[in-house]
SELOSE-321414 format. One record per atom (N, C-alpha, C, O): residue number from 1; residue in three letters; x, y, z. Coordinates in nm, 2 decimals. Atoms other than C-alpha are relative to their C-alpha. Layout:
% residues N
    i   aa      px      py      pz
  NUM  ALA       X       Y       Z
...
% end
This chain:
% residues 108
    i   aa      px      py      pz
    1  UNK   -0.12   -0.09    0.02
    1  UNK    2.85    5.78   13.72
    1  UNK    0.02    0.02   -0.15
    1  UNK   -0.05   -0.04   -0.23
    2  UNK   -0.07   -0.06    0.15
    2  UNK    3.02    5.94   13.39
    2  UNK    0.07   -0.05   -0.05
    2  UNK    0.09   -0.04   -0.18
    3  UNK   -0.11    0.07    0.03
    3  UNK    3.28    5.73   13.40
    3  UNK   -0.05   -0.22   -0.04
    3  UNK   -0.13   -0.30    0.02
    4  UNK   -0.04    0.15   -0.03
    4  UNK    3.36    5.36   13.28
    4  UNK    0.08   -0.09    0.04
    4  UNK    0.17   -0.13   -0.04
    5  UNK   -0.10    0.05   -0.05
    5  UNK    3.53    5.15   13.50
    5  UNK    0.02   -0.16   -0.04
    5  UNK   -0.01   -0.26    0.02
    6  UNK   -0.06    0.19    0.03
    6  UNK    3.65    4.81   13.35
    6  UNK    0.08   -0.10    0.09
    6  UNK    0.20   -0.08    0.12
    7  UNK   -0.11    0.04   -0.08
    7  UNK    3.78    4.58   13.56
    7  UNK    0.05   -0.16   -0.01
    7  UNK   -0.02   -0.25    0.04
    8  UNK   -0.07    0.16    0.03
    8  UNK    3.98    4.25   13.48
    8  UNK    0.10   -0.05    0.06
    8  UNK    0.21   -0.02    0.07
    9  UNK   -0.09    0.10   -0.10
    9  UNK    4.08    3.98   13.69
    9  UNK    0.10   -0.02   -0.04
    9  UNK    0.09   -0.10   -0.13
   10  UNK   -0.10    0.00    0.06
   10  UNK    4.46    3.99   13.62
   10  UNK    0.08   -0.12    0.12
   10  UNK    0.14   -0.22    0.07
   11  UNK   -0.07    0.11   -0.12
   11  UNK    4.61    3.76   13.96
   11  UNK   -0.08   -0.05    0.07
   11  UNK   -0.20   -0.02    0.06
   12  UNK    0.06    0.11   -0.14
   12  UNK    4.53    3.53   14.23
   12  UNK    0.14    0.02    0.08
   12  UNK    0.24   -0.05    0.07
   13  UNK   -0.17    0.04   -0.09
   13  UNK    4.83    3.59   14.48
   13  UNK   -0.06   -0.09    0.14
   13  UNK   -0.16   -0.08    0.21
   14  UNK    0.01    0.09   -0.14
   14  UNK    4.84    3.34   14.77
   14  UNK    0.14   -0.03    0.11
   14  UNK    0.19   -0.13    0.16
   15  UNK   -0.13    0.03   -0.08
   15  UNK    5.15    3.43   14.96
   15  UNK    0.12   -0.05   -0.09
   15  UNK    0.16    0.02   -0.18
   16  UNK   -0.13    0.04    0.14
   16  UNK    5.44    3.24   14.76
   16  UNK   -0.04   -0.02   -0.14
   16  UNK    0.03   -0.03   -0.23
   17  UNK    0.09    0.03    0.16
   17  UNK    5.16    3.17   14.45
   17  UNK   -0.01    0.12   -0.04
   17  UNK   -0.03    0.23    0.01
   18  UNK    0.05   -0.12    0.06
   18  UNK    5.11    3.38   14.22
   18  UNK   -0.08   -0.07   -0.14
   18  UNK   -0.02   -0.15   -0.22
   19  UNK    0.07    0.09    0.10
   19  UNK    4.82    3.26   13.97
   19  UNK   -0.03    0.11   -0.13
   19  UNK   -0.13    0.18   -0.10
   20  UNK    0.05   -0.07    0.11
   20  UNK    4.79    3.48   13.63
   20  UNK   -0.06    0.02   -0.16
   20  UNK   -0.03   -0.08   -0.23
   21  UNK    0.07    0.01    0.15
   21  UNK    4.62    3.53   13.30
   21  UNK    0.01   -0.18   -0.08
   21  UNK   -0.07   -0.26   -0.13
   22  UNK    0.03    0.14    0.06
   22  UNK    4.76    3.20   13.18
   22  UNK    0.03   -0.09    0.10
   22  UNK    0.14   -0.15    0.09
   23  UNK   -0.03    0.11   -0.07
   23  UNK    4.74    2.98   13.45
   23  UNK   -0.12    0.03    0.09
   23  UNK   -0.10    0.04    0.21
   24  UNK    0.12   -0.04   -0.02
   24  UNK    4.38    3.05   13.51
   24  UNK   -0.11   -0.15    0.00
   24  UNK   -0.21   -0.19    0.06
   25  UNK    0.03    0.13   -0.02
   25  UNK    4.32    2.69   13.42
   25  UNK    0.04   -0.07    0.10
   25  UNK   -0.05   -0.13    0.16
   26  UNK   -0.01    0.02   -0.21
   26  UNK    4.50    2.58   13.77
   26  UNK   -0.05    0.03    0.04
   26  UNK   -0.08   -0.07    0.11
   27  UNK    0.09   -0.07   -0.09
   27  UNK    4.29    2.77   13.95
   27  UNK   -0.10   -0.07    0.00
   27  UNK   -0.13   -0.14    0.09
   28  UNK    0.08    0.10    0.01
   28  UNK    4.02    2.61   13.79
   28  UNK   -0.04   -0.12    0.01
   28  UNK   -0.14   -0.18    0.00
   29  UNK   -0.04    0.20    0.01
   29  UNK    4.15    2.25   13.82
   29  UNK    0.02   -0.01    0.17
   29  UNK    0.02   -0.12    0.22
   30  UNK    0.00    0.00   -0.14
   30  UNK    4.20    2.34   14.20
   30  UNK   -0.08    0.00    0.06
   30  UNK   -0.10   -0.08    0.16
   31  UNK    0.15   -0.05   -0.03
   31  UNK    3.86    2.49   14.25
   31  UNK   -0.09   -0.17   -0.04
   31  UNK   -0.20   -0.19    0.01
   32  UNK    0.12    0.05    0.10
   32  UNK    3.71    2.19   14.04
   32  UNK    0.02   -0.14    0.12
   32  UNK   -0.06   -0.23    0.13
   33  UNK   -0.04    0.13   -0.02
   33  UNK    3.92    1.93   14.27
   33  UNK   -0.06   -0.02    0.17
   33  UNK   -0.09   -0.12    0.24
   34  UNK    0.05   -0.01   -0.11
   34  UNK    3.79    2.06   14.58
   34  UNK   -0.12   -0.05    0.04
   34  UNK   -0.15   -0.11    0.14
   35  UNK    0.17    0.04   -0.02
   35  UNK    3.40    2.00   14.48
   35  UNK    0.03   -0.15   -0.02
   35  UNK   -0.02   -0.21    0.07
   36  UNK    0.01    0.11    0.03
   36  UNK    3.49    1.65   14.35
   36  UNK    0.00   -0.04    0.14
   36  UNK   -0.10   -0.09    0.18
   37  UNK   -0.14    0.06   -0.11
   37  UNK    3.73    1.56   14.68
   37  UNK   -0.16    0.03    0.07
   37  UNK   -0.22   -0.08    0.09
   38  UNK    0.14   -0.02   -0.13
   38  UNK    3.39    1.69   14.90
   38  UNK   -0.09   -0.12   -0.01
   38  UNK   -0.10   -0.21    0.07
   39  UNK    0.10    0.10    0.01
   39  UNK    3.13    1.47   14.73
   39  UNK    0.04   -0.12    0.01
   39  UNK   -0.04   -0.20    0.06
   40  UNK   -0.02    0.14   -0.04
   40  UNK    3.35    1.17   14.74
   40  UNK   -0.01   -0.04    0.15
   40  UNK   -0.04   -0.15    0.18
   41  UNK   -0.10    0.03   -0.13
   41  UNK    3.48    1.21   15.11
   41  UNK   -0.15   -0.04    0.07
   41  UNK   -0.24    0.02    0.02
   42  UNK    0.07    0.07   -0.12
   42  UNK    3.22    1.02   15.39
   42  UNK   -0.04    0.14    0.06
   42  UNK    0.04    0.22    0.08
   43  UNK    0.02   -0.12   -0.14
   43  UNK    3.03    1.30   15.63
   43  UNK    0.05   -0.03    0.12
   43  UNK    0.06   -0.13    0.18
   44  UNK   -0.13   -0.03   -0.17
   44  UNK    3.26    1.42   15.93
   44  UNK   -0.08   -0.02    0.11
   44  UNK   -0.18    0.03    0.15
   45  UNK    0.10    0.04   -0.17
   45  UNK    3.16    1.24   16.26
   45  UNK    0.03    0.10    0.10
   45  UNK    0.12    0.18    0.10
   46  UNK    0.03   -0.10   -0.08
   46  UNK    3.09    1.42   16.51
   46  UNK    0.03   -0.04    0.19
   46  UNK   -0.04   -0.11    0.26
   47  UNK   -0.07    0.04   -0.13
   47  UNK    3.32    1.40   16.88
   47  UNK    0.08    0.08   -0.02
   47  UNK    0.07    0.18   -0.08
   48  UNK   -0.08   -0.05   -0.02
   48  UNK    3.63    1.49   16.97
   48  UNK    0.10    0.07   -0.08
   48  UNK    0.17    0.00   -0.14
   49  UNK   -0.09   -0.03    0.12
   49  UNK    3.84    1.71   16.76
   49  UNK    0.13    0.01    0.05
   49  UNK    0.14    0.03    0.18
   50  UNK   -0.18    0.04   -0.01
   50  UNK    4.23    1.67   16.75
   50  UNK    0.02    0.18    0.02
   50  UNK   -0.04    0.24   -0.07
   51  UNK   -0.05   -0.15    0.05
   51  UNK    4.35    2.06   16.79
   51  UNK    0.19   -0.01   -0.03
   51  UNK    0.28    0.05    0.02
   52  UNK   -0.14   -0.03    0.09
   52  UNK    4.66    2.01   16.60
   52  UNK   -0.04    0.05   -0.10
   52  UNK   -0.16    0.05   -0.14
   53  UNK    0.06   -0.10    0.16
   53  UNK    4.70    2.24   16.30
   53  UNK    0.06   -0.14   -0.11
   53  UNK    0.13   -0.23   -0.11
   54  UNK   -0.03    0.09    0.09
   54  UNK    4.67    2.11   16.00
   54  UNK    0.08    0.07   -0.15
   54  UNK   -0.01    0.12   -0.22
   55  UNK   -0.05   -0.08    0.18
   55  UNK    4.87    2.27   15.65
   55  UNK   -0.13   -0.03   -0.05
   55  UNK   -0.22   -0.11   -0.01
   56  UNK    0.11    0.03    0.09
   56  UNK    4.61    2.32   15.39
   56  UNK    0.04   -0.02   -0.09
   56  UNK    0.15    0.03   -0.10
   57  UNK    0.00    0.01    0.16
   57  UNK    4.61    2.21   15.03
   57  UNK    0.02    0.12   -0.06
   57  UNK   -0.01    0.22    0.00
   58  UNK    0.00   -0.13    0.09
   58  UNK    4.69    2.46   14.79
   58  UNK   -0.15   -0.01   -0.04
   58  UNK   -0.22    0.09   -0.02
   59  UNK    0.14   -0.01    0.07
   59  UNK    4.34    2.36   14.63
   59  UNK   -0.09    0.07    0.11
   59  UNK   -0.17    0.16    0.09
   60  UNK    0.10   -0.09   -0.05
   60  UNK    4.19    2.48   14.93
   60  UNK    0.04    0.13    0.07
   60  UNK   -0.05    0.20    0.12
   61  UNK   -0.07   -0.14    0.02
   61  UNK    4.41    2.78   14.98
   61  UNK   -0.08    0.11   -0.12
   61  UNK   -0.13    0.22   -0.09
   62  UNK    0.04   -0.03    0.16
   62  UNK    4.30    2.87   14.57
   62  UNK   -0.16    0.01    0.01
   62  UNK   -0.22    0.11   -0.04
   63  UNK    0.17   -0.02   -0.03
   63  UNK    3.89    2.77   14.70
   63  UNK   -0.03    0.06    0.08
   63  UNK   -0.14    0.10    0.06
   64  UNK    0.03   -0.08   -0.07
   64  UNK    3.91    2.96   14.98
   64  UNK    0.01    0.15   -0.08
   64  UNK   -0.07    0.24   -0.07
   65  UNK   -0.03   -0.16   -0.01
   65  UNK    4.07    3.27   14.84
   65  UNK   -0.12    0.08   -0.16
   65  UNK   -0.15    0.20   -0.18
   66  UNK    0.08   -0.06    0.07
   66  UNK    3.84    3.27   14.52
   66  UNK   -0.15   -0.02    0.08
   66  UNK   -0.25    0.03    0.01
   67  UNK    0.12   -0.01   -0.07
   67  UNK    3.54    3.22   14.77
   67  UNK   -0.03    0.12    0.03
   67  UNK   -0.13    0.17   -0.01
   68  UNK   -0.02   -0.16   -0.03
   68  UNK    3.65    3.56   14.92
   68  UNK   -0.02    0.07   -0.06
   68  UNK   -0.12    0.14   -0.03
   69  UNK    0.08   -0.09    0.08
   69  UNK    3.60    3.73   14.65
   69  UNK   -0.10    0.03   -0.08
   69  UNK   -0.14    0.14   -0.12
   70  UNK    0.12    0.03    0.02
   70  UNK    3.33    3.58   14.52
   70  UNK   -0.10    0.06    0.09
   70  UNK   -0.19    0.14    0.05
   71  UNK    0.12   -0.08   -0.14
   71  UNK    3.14    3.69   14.87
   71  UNK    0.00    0.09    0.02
   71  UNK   -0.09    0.15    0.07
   72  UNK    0.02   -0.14   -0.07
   72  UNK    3.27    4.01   14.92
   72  UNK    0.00    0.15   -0.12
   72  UNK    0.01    0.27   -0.10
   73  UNK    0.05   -0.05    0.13
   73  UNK    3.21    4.12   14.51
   73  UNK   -0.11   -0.04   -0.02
   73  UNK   -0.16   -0.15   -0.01
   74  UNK    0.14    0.09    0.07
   74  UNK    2.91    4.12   14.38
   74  UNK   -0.01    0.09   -0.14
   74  UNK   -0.02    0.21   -0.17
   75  UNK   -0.02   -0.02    0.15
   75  UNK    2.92    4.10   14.01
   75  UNK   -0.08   -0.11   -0.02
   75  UNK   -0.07   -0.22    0.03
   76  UNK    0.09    0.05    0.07
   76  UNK    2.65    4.02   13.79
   76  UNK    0.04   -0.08   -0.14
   76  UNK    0.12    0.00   -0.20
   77  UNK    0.03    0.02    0.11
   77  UNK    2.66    3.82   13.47
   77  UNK   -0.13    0.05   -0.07
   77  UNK   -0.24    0.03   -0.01
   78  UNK    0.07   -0.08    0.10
   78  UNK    2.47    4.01   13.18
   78  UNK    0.02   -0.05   -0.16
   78  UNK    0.13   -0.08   -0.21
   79  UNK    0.00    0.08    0.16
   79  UNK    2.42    3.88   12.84
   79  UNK   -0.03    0.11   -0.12
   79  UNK   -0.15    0.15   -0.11
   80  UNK    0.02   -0.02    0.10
   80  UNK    2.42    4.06   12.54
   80  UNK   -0.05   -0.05   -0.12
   80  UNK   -0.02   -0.17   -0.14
   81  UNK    0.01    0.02    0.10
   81  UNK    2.27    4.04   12.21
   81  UNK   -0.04    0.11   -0.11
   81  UNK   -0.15    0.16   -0.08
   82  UNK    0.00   -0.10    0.09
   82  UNK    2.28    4.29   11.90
   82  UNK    0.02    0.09    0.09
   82  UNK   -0.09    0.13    0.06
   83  UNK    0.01   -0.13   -0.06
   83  UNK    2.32    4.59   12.15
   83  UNK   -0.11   -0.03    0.09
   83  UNK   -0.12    0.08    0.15
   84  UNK    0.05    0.02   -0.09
   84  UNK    2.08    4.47   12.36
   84  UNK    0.02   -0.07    0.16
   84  UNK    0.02   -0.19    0.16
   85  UNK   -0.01    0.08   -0.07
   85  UNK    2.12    4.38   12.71
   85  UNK   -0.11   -0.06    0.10
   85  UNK   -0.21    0.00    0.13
   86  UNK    0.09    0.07   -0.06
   86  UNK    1.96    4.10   12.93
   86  UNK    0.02   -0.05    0.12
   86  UNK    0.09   -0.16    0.12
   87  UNK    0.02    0.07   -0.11
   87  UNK    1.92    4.04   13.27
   87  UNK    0.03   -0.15   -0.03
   87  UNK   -0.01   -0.18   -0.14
   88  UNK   -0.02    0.15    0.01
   88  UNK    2.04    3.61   13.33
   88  UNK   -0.15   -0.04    0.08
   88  UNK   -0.20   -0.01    0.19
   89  UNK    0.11    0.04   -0.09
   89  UNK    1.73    3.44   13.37
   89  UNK    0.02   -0.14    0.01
   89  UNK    0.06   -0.18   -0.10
   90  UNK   -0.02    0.12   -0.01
   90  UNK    1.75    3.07   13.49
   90  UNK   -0.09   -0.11   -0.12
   90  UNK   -0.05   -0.23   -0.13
   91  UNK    0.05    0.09    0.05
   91  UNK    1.50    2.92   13.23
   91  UNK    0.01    0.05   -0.15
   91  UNK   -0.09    0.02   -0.23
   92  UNK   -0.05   -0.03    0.14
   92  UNK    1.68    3.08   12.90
   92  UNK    0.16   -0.05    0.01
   92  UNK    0.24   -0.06    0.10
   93  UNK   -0.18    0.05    0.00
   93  UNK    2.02    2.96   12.76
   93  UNK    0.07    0.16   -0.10
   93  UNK    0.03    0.24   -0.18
   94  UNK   -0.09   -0.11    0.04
   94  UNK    2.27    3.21   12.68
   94  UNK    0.16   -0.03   -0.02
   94  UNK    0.24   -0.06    0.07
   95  UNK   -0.17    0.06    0.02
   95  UNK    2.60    3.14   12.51
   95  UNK    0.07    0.13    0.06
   95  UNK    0.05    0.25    0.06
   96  UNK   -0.13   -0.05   -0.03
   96  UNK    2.92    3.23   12.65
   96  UNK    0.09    0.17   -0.08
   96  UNK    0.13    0.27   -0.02
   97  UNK   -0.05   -0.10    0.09
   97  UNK    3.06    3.46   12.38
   97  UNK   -0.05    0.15    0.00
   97  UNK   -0.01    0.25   -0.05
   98  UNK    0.08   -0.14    0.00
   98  UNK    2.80    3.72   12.47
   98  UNK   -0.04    0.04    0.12
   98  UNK   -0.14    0.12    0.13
   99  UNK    0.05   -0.04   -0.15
   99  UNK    2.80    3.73   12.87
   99  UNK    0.14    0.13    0.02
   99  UNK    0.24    0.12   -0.05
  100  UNK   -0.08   -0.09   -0.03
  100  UNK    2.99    4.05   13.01
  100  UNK   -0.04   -0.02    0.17
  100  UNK   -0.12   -0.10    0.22
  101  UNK    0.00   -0.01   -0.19
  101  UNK    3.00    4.10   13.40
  101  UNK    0.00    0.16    0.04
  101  UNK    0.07    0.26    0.01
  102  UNK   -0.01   -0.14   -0.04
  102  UNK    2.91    4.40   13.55
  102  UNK   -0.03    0.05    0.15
  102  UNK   -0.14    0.01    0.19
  103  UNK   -0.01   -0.05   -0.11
  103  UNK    2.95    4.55   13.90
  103  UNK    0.02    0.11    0.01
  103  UNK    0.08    0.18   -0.08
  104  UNK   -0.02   -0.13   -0.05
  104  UNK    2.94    4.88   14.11
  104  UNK    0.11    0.02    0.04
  104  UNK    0.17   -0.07    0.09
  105  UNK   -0.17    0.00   -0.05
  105  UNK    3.27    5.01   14.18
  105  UNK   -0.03    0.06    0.12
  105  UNK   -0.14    0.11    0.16
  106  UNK    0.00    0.04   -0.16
  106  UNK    3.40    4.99   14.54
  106  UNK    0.00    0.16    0.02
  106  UNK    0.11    0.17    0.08
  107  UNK   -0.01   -0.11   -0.07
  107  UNK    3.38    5.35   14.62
  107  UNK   -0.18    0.07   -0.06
  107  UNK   -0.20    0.19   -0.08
  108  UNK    0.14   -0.03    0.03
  108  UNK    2.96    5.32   14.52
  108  UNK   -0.06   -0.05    0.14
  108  UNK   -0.18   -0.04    0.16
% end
């Protein structure tokens, strides 16, 4: 297309939450607590399941809901350097300061 569409993650709403620009590190301390909390926890035996509901964590409220858009966006990281751009390839390092993200807008 002709046009440039920018697009910047400004919320996370989750019903009564609302997660924004500066509180982007929660998000991440929720997301981060979830992987730890998995690798410590024992693997789930396998029988009878209880069907009571269960409340969920906010952390996995926050993992779930950035999962969602993680799966149903697909946005690339792209690296820059001098005006040059570069496909991420797994066996080059590429600093931070010069990744942009680019995706097709939803009406492509």
């Amino acid at each position: 297309t002709l046009t440039q569409n920018e697009m910047i993650f400004k919320r996370l709403h989750l019903g009564t939450v609302a997660y924004g620009l500066d509180s982007m590190d929660e998000v991440q301390s929720h997301i981060f607590s979830i992987y730890t909390q998995q690798s410590q926890d024992p693997p789930a035996q396998k029988g009878p399941t209880l069907t009571t509901k269960v409340r969920r964590t906010m952390s996995s409220r926050v993992h779930e809901a950035v999962k969602a858009i993680a799966l149903c966006h697909n946005v690339t990281p792209v690296y820059e350097s001098n005006g040059v751009t570069d496909q991420a390839e797994a066996e080059k390092q590429y600093e931070d300061s010069c990744r942009v993200y680019q995706a097709s807008s939803p009406d492509e």
